[in-house]
N, C-alpha and C positions, 0 to 999 in steps of 0.2 A: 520478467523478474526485475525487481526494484531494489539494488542494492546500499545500504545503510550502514554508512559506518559510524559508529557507537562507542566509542574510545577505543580506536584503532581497533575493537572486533568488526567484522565485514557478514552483515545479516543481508542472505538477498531472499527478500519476500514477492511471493507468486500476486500478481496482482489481476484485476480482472477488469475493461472498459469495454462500457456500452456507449452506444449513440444514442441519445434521446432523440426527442421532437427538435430540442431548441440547443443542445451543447452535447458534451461527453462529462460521464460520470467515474467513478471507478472507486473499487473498494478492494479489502485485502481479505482473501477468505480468513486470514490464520490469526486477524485483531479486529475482533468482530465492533462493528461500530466505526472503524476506521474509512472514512468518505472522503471523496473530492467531487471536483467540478470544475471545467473548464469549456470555455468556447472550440479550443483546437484541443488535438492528441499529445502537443507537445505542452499545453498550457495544462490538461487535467495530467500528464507527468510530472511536470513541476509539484503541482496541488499535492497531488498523492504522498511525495517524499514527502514533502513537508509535514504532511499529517500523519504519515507513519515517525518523522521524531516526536512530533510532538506528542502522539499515542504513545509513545515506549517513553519518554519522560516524564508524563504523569503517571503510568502504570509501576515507574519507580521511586514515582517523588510518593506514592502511594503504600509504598513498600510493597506492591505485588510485582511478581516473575514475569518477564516478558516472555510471552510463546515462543518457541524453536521456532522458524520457517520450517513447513512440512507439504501443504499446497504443493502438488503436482502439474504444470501446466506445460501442455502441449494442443497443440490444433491439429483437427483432424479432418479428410477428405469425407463428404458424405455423397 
């Protein structure tokens, strides 16, 4: 979970990373459109935040509602 704070409110969004071929990617179920990419898991961490403000500042410089965090994330044994 990628926690964002947003004038002192605290949004923590479920986020989800894969491994590619060549780096790690990672996106947010719950702002659809929201992407990163990074060489390491701590470099597509950084990305992400970053793109999740920047997704919630145009979704408000746009005058639309930013999503609740609602994304459920847990790992599971198989």
């Amino acid at each position: 979970m990628m926690e964002i704070n947003e004038r002192k409110q605290v949004m923590r969004y479920g986020i989800v990373i894969e491994k590619t071929a060549r780096n790690y990617s990672a996106y947010v179920p719950d702002l659809p459109g929201c992407v990163a990419t990074g060489d390491s898991i701590e470099e597509v961490e950084r990305e992400i935040r970053e793109a999740i403000r920047f997704h919630i500042e145009g979704l408000q410089e746009d005058g639309l509602s930013v999503p609740e965090p609602s994304a459920i994330c847990e790992t599971v044994e198989a």
